[in-house]
N, C-alpha and C positions, 0 to 999 in steps of 0.2 A: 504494500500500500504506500502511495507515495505521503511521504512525511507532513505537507500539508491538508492532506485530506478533510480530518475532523477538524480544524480550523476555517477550511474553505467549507463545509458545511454547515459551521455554526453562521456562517455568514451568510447564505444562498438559500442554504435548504438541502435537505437531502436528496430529493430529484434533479438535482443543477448542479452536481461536482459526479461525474461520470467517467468510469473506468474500466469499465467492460471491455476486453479486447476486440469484439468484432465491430465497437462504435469507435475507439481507438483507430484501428485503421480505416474502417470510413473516414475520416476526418486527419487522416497522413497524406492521401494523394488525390488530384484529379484523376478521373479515368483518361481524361480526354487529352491530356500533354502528354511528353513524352520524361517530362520531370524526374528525378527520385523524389521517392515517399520521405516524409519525417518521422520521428517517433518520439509521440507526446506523449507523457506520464500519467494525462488526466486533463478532462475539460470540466471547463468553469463555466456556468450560465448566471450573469448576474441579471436582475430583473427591475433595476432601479440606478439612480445615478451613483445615490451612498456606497448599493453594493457593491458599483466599480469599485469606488474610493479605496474602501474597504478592502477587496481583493488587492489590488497594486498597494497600497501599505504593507499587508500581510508579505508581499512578492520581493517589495522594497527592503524591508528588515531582513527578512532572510535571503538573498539576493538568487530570488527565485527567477530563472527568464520566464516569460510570458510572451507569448506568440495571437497577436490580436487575428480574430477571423469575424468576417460575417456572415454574406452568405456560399463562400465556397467557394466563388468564380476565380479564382486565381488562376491566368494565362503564362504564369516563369515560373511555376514552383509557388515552394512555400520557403522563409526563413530555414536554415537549418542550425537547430540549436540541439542545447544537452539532450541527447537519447535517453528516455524515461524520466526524466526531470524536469522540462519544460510543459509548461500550461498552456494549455488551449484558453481564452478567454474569448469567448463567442459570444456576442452582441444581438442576435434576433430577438431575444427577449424583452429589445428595448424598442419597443415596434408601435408606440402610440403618434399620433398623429395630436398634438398638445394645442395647436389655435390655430382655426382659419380667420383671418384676420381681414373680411372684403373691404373696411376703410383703407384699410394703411397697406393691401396689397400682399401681402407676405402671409406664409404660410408658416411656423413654429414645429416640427417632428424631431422623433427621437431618431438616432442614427444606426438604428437596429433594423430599422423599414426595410423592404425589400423596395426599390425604386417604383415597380408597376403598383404597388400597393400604397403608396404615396401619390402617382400619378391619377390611382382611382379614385382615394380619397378626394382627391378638390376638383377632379372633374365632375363626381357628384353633384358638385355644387356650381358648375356651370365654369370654374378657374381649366388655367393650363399654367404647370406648372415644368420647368426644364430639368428634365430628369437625362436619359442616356436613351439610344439609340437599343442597342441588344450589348448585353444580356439587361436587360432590363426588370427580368422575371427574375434573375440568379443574384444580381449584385444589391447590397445595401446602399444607404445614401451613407455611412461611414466611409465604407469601401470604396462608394465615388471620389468623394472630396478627397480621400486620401491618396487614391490612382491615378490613372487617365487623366493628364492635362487637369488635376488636382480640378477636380469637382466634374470629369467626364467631357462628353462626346453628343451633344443634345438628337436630336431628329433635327430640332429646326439650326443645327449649327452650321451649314453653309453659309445659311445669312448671320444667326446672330451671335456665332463664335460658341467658344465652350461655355460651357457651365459655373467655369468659374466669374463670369459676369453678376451673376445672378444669386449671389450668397452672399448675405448679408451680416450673419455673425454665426457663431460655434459658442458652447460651452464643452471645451474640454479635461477632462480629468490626466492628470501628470502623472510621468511615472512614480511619485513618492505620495501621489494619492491626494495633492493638494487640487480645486475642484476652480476653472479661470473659466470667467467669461472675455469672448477678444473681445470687443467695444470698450471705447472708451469713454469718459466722462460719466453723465449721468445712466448711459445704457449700463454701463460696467455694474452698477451694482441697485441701481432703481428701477428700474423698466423689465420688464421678460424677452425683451426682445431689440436685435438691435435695427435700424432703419437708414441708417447710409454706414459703411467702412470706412474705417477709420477714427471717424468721431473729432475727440478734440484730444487726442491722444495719438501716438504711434499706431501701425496696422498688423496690428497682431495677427489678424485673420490669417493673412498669406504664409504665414510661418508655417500654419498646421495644415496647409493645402497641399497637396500632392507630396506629403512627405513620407509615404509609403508609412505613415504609422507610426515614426521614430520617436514623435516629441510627443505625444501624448492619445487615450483611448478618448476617441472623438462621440459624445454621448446624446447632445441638441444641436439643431441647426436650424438657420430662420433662412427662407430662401424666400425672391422675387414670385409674385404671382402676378399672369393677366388674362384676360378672357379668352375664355376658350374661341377661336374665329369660327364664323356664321356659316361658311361654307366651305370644304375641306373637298381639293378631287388631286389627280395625280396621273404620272402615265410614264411610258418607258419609248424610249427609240433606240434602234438596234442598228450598229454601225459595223462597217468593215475589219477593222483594228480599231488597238488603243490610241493611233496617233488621229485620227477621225474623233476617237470621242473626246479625247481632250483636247483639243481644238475648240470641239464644239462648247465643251465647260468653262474651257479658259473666256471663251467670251460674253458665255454668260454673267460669269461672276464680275466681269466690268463692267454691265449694265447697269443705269441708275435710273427708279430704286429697283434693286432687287425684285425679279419675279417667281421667284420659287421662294419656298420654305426650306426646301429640302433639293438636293440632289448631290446625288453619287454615280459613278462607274464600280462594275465589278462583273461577273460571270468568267468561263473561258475565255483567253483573250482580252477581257477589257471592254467590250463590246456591245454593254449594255448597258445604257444612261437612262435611271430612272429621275424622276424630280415628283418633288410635293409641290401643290401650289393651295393657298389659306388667302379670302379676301372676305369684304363685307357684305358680300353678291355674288349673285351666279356670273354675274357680268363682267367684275372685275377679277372673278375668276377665270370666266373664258377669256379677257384680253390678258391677262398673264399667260395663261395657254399658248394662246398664239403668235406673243413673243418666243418663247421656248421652241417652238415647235419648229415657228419660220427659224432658228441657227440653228437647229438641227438638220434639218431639213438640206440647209446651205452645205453644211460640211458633211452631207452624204448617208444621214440617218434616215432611218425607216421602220417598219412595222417588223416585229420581232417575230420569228415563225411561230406556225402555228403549236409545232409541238410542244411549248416549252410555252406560249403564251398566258396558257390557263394555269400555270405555276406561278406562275407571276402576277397576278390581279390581286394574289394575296397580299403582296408586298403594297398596292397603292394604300389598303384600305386600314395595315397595320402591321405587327410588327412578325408574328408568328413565323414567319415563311424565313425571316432575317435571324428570326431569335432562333431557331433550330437548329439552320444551316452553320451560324455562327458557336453556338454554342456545342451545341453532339456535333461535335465533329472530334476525331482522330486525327491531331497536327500539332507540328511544331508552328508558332505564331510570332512573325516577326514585325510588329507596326510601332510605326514611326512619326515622325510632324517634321516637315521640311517646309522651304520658301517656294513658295507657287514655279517660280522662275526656273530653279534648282530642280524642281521632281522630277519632270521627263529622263534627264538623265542618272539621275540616284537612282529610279526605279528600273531604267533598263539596265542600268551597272548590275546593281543588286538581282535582280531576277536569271539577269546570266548568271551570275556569279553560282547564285544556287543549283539551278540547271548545273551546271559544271560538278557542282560537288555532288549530285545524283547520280552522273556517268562517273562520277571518279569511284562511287563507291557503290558500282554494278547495280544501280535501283531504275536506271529509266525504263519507263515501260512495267514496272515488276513491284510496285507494291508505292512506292513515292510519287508525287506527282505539285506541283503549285501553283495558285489562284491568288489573284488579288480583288480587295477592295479600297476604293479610292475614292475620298469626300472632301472639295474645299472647305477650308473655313473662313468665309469672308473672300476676301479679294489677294489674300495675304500669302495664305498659306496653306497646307494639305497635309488629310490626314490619309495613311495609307496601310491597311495591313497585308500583307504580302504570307502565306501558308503553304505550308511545308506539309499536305495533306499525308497519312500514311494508313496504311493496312496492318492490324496487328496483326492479321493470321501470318502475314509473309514474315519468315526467321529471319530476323537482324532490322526491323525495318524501322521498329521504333528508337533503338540506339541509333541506328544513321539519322536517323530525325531529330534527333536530341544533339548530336555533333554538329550537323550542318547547322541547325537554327544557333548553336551558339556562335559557329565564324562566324552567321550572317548578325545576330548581333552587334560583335568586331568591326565587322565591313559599313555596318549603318553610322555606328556612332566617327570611324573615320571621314563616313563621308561627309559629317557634321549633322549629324539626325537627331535628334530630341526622341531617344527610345520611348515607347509605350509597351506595359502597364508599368508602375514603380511598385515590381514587387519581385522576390524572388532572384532569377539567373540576369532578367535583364536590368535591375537596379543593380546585381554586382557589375556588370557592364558597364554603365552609366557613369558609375560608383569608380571606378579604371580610367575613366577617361575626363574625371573631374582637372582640374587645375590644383596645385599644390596650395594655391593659396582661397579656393572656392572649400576645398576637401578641410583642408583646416578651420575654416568660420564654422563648417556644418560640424565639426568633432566639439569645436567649443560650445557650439547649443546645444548639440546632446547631453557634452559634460555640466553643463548647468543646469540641463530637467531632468539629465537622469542620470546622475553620478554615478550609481551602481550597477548601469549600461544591463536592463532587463526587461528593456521592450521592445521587443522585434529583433534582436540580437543578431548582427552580422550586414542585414540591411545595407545599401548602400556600400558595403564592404566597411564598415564602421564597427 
């Protein structure tokens, strides 16, 4: 039994410190990478903000590691820390939805929520709130603000960039169990909620964004709300090659203002440009339309075949069809953010580059294979994940997938990439390619919230 057992269940409860081996390894590895497993001693479910508190004191004094999880979506692995010693402290217990707030716009939840269960909450109510594209059903809003371009990947982020726009404050709990709201002045310690970043203080919020977890267990979060729009339609055009569809994108996202909500390339190839479009009418929906449609059109787009058509409807009207393919899949996952300008050629670098290590390591044709998907954000820049698909039945297919996704990695952060997610093999990547003098500011913040280095252990190579 591990040593803190009956401590951690004087704190929780006895249903909520769990050690059973066969829930033990559910909760060591995704099926779905090609990762190694952890091995955690015991998971901790706390169900309140104190009982964080409480658990990381307890972790603190005895300089227990703690390994934060949510809901499971981990795309690099997980942290690997002390074998049988380390804690699982799992957050979905913390899953309420605290104030919808239709004056002031903002929405107040715990960061235990699974993001679609967030998303339903205030569409109940007529709100749209910016939550993540896929996995949307698997990841928490902890797990966002903490990963992906620190607060995620919206639907609507073509136009209106990530998620981190749209977060307004955190209440997070620190590794020694002390309990900070970021806002400052009066939000800091009067108000439930905060209403601009920053305040009349420093911006703390940023610190605890996309920090894969390191500076503290992320428990409230107040995010931007606005109405759901009136009329919502969408459509796909099907192009020659990737050099046709992005053509066709790059010129879209110069258009002013913006006519899409939404669009990406992705399928075999590159070859399939879908877009959202959201207005106050059917009207100004179909003249956004028919912007879209007329640069499609120009750079040689068309109606996608028929047999693959009726797969694809699913995708205008919601997420299903993105969140399956995306998530149950079997792959190594290499995504990235680069400069609009820059991607044509990092992604054909990169994509050879893989190809190459698939023939170098006898798989083409035989169990490996790669796909991308490709989404502006804004006018600026591009998010891209590029998949290392693989076959477990074929012997050796998942260790070659697990090698090649780590050069490519390597090869992204050379080419100047802003690796995604921040967890796992591609934050020690990231973590390598830091500057001597960026790596040392980030040790001295750690050394100051968490002196006895027990949250998320190894992170960033830290």
């Amino acid at each position: 039994m591990h040593p803190l057992h009956g401590d951690l269940v004087t704190i929780v409860g006895e249903g909520n410190v769990i050690d059973d081996p066969s829930t033990l390894s559910a909760y060591s590895q995704s099926i779905w990478n090609p990762f190694p497993p952890i091995s955690p001693g015991l998971i901790v479910r706390p169900g309140s903000t104190n009982e964080v508190a409480e658990v990381l004191k307890l972790a603190n004094r005895s300089k227990n590691p703690i390994v934060t999880r949510g809901g499971g979506a981990s795309l690099s692995g997980y942290p690997q820390t002390d074998p049988g010693r380390s804690i699982i402290l799992e957050t979905r217990r913390l899953n309420r939805v605290l104030e919808i707030d239709p004056a002031n716009m903002v929405v107040r939840a715990e960061c235990g929520m699974l993001m679609s269960e967030l998303e339903e909450a205030v569409g109940a109510q007529g709100f749209f709130v910016h939550t993540v594209s896929v996995p949307v059903r698997y990841v928490t809003l902890g797990g966002v603000l903490s990963g992906v371009s620190g607060s995620g990947l919206p639907p609507k982020g073509a136009r209106d960039g990530t998620g981190l726009h749209f977060i307004m404050g955190m209440k997070v709990v620190l590794p020694d169990g002390r309990i900070i709201n970021t806002g400052a002045g009066g939000s800091n310690v009067n108000s439930k909620a905060d209403f601009m970043r920053g305040g009349s203080g420093p911006d703390l919020l940023g610190l605890f964004m996309g920090d894969g977890g390191i500076f503290g267990v992320k428990v409230e979060a107040t995010l931007e709300l606005s109405h759901k729009p009136p009329v919502r339609s969408g459509g796909f055009s099907y192009f020659n090659d990737l050099d046709s569809s992005w053509k066709a994108i790059s010129k879209l996202t110069l258009l002013e203002p913006l006519p899409f909500s939404d669009v990406s390339i992705y399928g075999p190839g590159c070859r399939l440009l879908f877009y959202g479009v959201d207005g106050a009418s059917q009207e100004e929906v179909d003249l956004h339309t028919k912007r879209i449609e007329k640069i499609c059109q120009e750079e040689g787009g068309g109606a996608a075949p028929e047999d693959i058509q009726s797969k694809l409807n699913a995708r205008i009207d919601g997420t299903s069809l993105r969140e399956e393919s995306f998530v149950k899949r079997t792959r190594g996952l290499v995504s990235f953010i680069s400069g609009k300008k820059e991607f044509p050629l990092i992604h054909k670098t990169l994509t050879e580059f893989l190809a190459a290590e698939i023939r170098r390591l006898g798989f083409e044709g035989n169990g490996l294979s790669v796909v991308s998907a490709i989404t502006p954000k804004k006018s600026h820049s591009v998010y891209a994940s590029v998949s290392v698909l693989f076959d477990p039945s074929k012997e050796g297919a998942k260790a070659a997938t697990l090698e090649i996704q780590k050069a490519a990695f390597k090869k992204a952060v050379e080419m100047g990439c802003s690796l995604e997610p921040h967890g796992g093999y591609a934050a020690l990547m990231a973590g390598d390619a830091w500057s001597s003098e960026f790596k040392d500011t980030i040790k001295g913040m750690k050394a100051l919230l968490d002196p006895n280095n027990i949250l998320n252990v190894g992170l960033w190579g830290l």
